[in-house]
C-alpha positions in Angstrom: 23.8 6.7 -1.0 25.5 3.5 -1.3 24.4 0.9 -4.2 24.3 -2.3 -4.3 24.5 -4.9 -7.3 23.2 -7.9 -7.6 22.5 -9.6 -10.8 23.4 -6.6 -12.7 20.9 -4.6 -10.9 21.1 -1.5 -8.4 19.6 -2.1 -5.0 19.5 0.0 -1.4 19.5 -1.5 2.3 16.3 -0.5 3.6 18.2 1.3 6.5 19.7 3.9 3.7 16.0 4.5 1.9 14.3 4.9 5.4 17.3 7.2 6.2 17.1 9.1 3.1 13.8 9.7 3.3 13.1 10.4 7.0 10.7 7.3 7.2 11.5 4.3 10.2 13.2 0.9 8.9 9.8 -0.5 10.9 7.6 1.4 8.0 9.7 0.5 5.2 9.7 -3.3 6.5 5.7 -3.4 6.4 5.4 -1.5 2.7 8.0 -4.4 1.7 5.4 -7.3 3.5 2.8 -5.6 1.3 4.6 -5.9 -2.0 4.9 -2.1 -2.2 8.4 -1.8 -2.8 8.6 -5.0 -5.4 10.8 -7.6 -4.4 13.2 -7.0 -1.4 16.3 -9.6 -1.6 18.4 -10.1 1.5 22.3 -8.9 1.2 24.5 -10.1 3.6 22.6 -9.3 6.6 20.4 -6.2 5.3 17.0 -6.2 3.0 17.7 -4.5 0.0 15.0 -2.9 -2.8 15.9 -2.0 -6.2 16.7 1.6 -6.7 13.9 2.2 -9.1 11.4 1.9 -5.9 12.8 4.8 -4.0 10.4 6.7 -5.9 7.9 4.5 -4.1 9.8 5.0 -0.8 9.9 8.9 -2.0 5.8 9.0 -2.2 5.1 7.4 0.9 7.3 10.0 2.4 5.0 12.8 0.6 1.8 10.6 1.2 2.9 11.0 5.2 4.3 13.8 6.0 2.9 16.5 3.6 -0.5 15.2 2.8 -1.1 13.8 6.1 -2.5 10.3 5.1 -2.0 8.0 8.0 0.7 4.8 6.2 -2.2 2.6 5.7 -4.0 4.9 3.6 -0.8 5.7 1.9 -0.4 2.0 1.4 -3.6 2.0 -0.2 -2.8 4.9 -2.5 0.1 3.2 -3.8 -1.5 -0.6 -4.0 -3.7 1.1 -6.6 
């Protein structure tokens, strides 16, 4: 996976994390609306999230996939 800094920070395009994961960019770009993933930061011409929220990107993936919850409700579980 490629990084990113900014500001002495690590970041990932949201194209990578959705990739990584096996989640859609279109998912990824509504948990970002919904302050899930913190901050997202525009970087040339992709939205970026800090590394440290892949684990967030990570348990939506679990949330979805092996537990089943539809995204909202996995939204939900991680707005908690």
């Amino acid at each position: 996976m490629t990084t990113i800094v900014i500001e002495d920070e690590l970041y990932v395009t949201l194209e990578e994390a959705a990739s990584c994961y096996s989640l859609t960019i279109e998912e990824l770009v509504e948990a970002g609306d919904l302050g899930v993933l913190g901050r997202t930061r525009t970087y040339e011409t992709h939205v970026v999230i800090r590394i440290e929220m892949l684990d967030r990107v990570a348990t939506l993936r679990r949330l979805t996939r092996h537990l089943d919850l539809d995204f909202t409700a996995a939204i939900l579980q991680l707005l908690r």
